[in-house]
DRENDO-1510 file (C-alpha; in Angstrom, 1 decimal, always signed):
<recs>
REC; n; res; u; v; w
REC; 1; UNK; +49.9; +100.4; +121.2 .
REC; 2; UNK; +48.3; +100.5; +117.9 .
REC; 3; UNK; +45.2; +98.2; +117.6 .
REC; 4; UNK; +44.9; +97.1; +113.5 .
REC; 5; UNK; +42.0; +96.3; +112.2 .
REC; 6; UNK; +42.3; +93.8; +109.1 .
REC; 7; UNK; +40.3; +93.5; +105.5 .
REC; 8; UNK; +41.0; +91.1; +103.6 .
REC; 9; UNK; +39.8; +90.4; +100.2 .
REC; 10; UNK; +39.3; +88.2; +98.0 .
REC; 11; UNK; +37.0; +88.3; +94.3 .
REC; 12; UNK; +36.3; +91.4; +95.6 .
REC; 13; UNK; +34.4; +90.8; +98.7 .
REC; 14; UNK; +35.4; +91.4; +102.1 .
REC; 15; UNK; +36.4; +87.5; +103.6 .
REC; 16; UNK; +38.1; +85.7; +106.9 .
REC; 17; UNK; +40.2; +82.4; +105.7 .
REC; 18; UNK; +40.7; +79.9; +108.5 .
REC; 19; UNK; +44.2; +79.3; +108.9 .
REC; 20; UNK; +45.4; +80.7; +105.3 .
REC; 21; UNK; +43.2; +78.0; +103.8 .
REC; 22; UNK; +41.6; +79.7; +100.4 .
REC; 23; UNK; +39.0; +77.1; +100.6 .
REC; 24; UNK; +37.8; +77.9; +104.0 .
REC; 25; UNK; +36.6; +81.6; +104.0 .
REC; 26; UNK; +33.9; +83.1; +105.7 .
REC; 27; UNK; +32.4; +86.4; +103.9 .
REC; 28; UNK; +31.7; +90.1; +105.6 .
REC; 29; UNK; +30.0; +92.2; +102.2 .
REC; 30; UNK; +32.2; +95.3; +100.4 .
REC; 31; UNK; +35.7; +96.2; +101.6 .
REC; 32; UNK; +35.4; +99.9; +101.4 .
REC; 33; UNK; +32.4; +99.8; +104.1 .
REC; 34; UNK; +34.1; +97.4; +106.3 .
REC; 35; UNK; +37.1; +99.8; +106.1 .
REC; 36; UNK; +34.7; +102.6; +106.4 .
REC; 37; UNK; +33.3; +101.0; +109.7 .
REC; 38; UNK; +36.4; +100.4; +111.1 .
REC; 39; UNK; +37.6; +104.2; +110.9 .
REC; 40; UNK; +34.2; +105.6; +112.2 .
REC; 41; UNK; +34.7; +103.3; +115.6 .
REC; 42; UNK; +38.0; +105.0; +116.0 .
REC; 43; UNK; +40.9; +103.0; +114.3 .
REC; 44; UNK; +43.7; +105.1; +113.6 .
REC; 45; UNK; +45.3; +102.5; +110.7 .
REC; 46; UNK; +44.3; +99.6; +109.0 .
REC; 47; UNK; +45.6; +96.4; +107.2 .
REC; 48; UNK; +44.7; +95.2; +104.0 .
REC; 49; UNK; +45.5; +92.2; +102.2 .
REC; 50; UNK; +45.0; +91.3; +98.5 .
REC; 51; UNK; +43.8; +87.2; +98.9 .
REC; 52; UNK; +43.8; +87.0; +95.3 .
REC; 53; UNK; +46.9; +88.9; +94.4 .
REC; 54; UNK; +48.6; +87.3; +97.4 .
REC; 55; UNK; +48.0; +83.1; +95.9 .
REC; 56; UNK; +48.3; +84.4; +92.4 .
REC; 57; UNK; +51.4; +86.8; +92.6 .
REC; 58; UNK; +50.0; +90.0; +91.3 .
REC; 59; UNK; +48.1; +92.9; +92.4 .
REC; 60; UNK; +44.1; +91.7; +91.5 .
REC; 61; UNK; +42.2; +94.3; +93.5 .
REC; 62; UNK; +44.2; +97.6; +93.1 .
REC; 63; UNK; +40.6; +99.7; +92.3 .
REC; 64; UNK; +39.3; +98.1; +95.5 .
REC; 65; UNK; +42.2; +99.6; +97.2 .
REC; 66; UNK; +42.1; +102.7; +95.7 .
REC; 67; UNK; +38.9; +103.5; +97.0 .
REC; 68; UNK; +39.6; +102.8; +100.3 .
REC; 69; UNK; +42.3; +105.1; +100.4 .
REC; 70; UNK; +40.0; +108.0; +98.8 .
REC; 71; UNK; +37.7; +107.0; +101.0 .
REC; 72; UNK; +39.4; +106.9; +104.5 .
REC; 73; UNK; +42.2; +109.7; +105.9 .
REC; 74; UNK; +43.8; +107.8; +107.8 .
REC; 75; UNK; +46.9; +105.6; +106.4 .
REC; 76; UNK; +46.4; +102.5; +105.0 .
REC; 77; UNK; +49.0; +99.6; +104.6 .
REC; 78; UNK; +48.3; +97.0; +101.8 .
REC; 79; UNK; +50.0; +93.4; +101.2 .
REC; 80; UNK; +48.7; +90.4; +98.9 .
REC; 81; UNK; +51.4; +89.5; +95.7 .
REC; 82; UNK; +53.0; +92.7; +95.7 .
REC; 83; UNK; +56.7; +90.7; +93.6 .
REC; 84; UNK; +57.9; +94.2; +91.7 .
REC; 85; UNK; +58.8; +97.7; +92.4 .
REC; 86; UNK; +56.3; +98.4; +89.8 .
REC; 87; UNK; +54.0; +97.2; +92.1 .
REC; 88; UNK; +54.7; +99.1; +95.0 .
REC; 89; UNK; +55.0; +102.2; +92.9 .
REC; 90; UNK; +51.4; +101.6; +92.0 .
REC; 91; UNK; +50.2; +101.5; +95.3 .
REC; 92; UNK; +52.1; +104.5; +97.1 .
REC; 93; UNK; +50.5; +106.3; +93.8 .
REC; 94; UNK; +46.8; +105.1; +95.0 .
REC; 95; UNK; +47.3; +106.5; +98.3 .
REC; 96; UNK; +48.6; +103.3; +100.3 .
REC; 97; UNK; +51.3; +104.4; +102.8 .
REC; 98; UNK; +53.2; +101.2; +103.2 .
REC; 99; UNK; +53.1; +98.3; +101.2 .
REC; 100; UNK; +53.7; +95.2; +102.8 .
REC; 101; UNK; +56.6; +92.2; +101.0 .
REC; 102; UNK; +56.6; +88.6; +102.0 .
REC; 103; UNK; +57.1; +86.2; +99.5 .
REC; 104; UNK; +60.0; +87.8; +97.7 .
REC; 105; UNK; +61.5; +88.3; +100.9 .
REC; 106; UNK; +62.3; +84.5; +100.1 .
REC; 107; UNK; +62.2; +84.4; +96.4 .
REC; 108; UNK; +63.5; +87.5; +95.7 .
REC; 109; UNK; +65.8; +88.9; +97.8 .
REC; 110; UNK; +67.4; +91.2; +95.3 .
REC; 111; UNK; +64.4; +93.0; +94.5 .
REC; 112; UNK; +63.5; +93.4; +98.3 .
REC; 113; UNK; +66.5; +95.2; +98.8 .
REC; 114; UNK; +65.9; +97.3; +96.1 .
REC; 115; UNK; +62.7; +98.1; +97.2 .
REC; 116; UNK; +63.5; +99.0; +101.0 .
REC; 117; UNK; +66.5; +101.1; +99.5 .
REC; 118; UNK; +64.2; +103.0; +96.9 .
REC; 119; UNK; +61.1; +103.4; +98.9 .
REC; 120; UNK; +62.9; +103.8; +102.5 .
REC; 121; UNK; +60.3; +104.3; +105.5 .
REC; 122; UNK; +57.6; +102.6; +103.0 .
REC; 123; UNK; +58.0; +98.8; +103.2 .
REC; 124; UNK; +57.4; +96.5; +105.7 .
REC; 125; UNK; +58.0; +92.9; +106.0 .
REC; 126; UNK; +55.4; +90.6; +106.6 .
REC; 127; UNK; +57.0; +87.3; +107.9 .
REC; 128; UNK; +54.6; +84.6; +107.8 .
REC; 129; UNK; +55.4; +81.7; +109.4 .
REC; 130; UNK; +54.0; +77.9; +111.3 .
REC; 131; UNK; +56.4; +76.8; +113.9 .
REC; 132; UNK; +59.1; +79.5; +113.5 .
REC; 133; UNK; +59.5; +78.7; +109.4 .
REC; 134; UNK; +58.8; +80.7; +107.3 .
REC; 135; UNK; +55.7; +80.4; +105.0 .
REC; 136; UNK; +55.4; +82.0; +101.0 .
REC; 137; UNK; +52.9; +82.1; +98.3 .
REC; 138; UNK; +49.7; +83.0; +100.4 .
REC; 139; UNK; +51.2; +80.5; +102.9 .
REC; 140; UNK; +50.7; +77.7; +100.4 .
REC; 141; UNK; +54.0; +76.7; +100.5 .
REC; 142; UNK; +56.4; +76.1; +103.4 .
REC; 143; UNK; +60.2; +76.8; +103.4 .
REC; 144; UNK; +62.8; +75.5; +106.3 .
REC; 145; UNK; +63.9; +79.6; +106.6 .
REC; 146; UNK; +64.0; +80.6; +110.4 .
REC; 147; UNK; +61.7; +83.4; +110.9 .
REC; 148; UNK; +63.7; +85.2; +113.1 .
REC; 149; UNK; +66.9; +85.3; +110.8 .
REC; 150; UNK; +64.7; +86.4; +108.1 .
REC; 151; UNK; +63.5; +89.4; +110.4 .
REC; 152; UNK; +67.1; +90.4; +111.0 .
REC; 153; UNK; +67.8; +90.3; +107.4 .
REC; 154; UNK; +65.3; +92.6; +106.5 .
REC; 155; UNK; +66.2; +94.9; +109.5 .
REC; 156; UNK; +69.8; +95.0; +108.2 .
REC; 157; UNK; +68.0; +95.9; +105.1 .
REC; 158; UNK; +66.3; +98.8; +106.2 .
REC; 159; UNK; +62.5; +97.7; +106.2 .
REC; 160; UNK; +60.8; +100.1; +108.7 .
REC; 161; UNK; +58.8; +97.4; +110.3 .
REC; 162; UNK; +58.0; +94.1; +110.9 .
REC; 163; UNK; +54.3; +92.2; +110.8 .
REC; 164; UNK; +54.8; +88.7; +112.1 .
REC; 165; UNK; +51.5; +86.4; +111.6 .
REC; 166; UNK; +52.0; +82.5; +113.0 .
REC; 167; UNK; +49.9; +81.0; +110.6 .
REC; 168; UNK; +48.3; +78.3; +112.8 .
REC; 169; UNK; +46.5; +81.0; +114.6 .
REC; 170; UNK; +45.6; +82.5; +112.4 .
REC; 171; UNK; +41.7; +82.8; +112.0 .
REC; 172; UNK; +41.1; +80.5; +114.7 .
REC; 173; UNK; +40.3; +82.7; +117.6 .
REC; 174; UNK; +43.0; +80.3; +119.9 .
REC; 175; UNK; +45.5; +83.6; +120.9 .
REC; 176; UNK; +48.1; +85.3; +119.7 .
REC; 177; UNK; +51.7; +83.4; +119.3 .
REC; 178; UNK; +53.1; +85.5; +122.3 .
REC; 179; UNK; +56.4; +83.4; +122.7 .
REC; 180; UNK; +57.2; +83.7; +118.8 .
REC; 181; UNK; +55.8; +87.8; +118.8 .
REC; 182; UNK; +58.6; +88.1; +121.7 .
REC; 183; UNK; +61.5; +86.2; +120.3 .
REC; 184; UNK; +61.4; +88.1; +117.2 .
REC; 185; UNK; +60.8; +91.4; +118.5 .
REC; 186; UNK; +63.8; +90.9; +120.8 .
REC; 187; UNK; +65.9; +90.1; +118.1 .
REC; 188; UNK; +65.3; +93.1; +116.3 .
REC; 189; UNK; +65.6; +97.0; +116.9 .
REC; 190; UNK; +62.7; +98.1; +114.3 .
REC; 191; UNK; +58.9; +98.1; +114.9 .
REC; 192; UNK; +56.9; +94.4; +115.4 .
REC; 193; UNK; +53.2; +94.1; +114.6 .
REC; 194; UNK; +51.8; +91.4; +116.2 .
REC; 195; UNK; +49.3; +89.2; +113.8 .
REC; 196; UNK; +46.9; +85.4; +114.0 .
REC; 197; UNK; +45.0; +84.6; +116.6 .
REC; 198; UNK; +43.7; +87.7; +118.3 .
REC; 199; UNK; +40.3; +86.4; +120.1 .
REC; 200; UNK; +38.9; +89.2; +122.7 .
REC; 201; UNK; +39.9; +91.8; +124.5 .
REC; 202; UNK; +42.2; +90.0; +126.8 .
REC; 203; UNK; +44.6; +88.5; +124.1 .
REC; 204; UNK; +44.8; +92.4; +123.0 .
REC; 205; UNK; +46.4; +93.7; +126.0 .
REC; 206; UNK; +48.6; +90.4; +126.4 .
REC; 207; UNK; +50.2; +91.5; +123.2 .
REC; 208; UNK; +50.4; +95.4; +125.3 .
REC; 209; UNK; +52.2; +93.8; +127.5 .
REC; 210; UNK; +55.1; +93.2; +125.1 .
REC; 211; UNK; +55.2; +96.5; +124.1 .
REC; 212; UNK; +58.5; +97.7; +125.9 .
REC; 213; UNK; +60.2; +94.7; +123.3 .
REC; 214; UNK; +59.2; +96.4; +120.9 .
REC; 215; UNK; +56.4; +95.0; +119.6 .
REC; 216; UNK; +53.9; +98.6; +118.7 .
REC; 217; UNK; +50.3; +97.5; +117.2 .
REC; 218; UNK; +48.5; +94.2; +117.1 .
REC; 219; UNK; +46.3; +93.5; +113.6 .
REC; 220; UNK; +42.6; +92.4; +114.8 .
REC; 221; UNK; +40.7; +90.5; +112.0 .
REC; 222; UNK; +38.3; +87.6; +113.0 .
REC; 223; UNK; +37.2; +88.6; +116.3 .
REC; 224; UNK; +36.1; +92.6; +115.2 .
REC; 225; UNK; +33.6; +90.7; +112.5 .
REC; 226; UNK; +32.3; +88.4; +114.5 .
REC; 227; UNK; +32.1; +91.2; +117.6 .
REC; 228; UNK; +34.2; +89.4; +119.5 .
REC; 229; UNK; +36.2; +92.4; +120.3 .
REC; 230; UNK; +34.5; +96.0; +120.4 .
REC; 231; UNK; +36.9; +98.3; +118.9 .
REC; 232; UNK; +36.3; +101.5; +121.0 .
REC; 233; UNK; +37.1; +99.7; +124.0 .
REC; 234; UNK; +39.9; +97.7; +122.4 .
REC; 235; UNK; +41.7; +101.5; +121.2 .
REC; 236; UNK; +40.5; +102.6; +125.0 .
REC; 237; UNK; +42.3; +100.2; +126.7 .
REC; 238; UNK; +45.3; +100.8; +125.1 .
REC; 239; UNK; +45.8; +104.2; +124.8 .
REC; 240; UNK; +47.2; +104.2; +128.6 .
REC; 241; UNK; +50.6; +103.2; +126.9 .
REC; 242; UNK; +53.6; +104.8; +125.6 .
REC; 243; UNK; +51.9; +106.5; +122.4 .
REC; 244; UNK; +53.1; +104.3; +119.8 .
REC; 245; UNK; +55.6; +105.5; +117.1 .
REC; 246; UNK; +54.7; +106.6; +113.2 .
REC; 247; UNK; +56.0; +102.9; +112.0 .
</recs>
């Protein structure tokens, strides 16, 4: 199983939000050498969000970005107010490997289609969601959309995976939503990354365990910057698996 670590930026720094909450962010220094860090320990991908571009609906830190694809060879998946093909042409052009849609997934269903038609094995759907709805806008804004329909929608779509965050975990350090991670990744055929809540070691290889549903990485913010989790022994412990796919 794929262990993810996560950077997350916002006016340029490398942050943690509690809980999605723009107000409540706790800072880590430059991006590029937390991303940097993060490959030399081992990690074979890594997840990066766009804070800014995700609560204001356009891409904000696309030269940030850029660099960290020059900078590290291994692939890179971005998300954070990516609402045009534009958009994601811009970023497979910097080096990103998959970009990541949520909002329009929503708001703009048209577009999304077009986008997992035109850039096929590129997109991935990030379903955000607090009690099994569905959550837009940097998760400003709630919708009554069941998470799990959404997931088969973008299946039937052709998205290549799926990144499933429960909000309310995420940040907090309280444990990955297991039961939710499980009842989507039953109800679809195509990839599940599990995301929110990761604490320590233990919560890593509870997400392993669901791994013959389907569910292939687990994204690891919080916990790696406040050394919670070591990430050598975190990619140690689960290498024993099934080699997970090329998502």
């Amino acid at each position: 199983m794929l262990v993810i670590p996560a950077v997350d930026i916002k006016n340029g720094r490398c942050v943690r939000l509690y809980m999605g909450n723009k107000n409540q962010e706790t800072v880590y220094g430059d991006p590029v050498e937390m991303a940097l860090k993060w490959y030399r320990l081992g990690a074979k991908r890594l997840h990066v969000v766009d804070l800014d571009g995700a609560f204001q609906g356009k891409l904000k830190n696309l030269e940030i970005i850029r660099e960290i694809c020059r900078t590290l060879p291994i692939p890179i998946e971005v998300g954070g107010g990516i609402r045009s093909l534009r958009a994601i042409e811009t970023l497979l052009s910097a080096g990103v490997r998959w970009v990541i849609l949520g909002t329009v997934l929503v708001n703009d269903k048209q577009m999304a289609r077009e986008a997992a038609e035109k850039f096929k094995g590129h997109v991935i759907a990030g379903i955000d969601a607090k009690k099994g709805k569905v959550a837009v806008k940097g998760w400003e804004e709630g919708t009554l959309k069941d998470a799990l329909a959404l997931a088969k929608w973008c299946e039937g779509e052709g998205f290549s995976a799926i990144i499933y965050t429960d909000i309310s975990k995420d940040g907090t350090l309280s444990g990955p939503n297991l039961e939710e991670t499980a009842r989507i990744a039953k109800g679809v055929s195509i990839p599940v990354i599990a995301s929110g809540g990761v604490s320590c070691l233990a919560d890593i290889l509870k997400v392993a365990e669901l791994e013959p549903l389907g569910v292939e990485g687990v994204i690891v913010g919080k916990a790696l910057y406040d050394a919670r989790i070591d990430l050598k022994k975190a990619l140690e412990a689960t290498s024993g698996g099934r080699k997970a796919k090329e998502l």
